[in-house]
N, C-alpha and C positions, 0 to 999 in steps of 0.2 A: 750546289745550286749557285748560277752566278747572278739569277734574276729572279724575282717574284713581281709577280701582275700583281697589283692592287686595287680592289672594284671598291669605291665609298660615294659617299654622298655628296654631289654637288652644291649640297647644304650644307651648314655647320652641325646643322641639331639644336633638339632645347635644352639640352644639357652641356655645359663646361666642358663635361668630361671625355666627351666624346674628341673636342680640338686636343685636348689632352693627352689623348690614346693617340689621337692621329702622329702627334709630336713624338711620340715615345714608340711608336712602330716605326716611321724613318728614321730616331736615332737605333732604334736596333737593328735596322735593315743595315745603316751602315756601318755599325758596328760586328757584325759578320761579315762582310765587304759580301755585299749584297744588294745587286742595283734593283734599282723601284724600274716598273713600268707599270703607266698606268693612262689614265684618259686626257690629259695633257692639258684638260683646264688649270684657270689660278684660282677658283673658285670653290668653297666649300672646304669640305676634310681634302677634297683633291689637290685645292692650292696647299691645304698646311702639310700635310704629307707630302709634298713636292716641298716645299720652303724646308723643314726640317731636314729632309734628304741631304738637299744642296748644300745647306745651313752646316749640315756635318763633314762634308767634302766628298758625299757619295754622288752617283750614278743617277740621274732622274730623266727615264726618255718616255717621253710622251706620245700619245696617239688618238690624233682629233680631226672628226671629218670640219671637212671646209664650211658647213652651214654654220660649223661653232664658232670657228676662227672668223668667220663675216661678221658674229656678233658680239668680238672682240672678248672671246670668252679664253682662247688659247694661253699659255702660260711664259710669258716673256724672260723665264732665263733659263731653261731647260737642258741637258746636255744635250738631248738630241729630241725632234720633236719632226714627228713624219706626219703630215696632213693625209686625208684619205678623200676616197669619193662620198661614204656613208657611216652608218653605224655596222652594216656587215661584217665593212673594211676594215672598220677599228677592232673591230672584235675577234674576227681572223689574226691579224697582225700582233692586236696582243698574245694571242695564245701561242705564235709562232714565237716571239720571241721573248717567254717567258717558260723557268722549270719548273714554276709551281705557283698556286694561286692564292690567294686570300680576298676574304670579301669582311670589310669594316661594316659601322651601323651608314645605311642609304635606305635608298626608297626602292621603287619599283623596278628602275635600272640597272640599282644593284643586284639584287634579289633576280633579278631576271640574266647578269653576267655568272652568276653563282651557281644558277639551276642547270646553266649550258655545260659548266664545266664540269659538274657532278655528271649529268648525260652522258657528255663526251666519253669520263671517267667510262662508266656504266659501260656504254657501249664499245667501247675499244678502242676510240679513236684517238685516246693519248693514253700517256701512264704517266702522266704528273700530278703531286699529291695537289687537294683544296681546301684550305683552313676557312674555321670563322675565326676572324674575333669578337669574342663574345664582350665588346666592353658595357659592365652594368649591366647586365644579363639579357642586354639589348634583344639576344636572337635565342632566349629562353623558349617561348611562346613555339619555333620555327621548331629546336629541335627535337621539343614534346612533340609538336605535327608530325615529325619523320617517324618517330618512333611508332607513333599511331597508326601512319602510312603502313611500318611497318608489318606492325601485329595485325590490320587489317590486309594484309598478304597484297601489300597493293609496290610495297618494294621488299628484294629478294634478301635475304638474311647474309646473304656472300658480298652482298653491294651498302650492306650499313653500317660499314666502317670506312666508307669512301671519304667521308667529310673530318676532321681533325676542328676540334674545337676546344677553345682555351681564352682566358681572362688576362692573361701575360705575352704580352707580344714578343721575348724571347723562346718563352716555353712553346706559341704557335710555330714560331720558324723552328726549333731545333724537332719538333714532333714532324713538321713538313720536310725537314731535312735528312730524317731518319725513314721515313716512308718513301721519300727521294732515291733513297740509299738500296732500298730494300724492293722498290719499284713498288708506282703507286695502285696497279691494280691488284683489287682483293678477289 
């Protein structure tokens, strides 16, 4: 894996620990020599997971429609940062130039880049593994729902091991990197 997408919150969060995790997954992103792509604000867990990236001498390429950059939301030292027309375009682009995904704690945004890429998963249109990071059991709640989805036959038993979830941002990449290895459809 030379690259992981990273979907988080353009917030910080009410908790600490959330910047916290963001800082300790781009030191292990580059600590694997593992470049971040991600939505190319400086804002929220997006700018500190981009700050720490850089911060460590890794890879931070960004990708942000032009409505963001007009409201000076884009991230001013990125290794590489491609403007687009929309949100479509950002979301395409990440997925083209990422081998695997991860979704930190975020709002609706996030949760909504998360669910495309498990789809995608699902339906065939990639084989790249999608982690959570579960920091402070943030996405508890999310993955009892799956499970429920599950038993209520509402997702297939072959597709519920599509998502990788873990409290250690080494332990998420080496589990995405092993699924990577082994191709991520189930």
């Amino acid at each position: 894996m030379k690259s992981i997408a990273v979907y988080c919150g353009a917030n910080a969060g009410a908790n600490p620990l959330y910047v916290q995790a963001a800082r300790a997954m781009g030191r292990a992103l580059v600590a694997q020599d593992i470049g971040l792509v991600f939505g190319g604000g400086h804002v929220g867990l997006m700018g500190t997971i981009a700050d720490a990236v850089l911060e460590a001498g890794g890879k931070a390429t960004g990708v942000i429609p032009q409505q963001l950059v007009d409201r000076e939301l884009a991230h001013p030292g990125l290794t590489q940062l491609f403007v687009v027309k929309d949100m479509h375009e950002r979301k395409a682009m990440m997925a083209s130039l990422a081998d695997g995904f991860i979704a930190m704690p975020g709002g609706m945004g996030t949760l909504e880049e998360l669910f495309e890429m498990l789809t995608w998963s699902q339906l065939g249109i990639h084989a790249k593994p999608v982690g959570v990071f579960n920091v402070n059991g943030f996405y508890d709640h999310m993955v009892q729902f799956l499970s429920h989805a599950l038993a209520e036959g509402f997702i297939q038993q072959k597709h519920a091991g599509l998502m990788q979830v873990a409290a250690d941002p080494d332990e998420l990449i080496g589990m995405l990197a092993q699924r990577a290895r082994a191709g991520a459809s189930v």
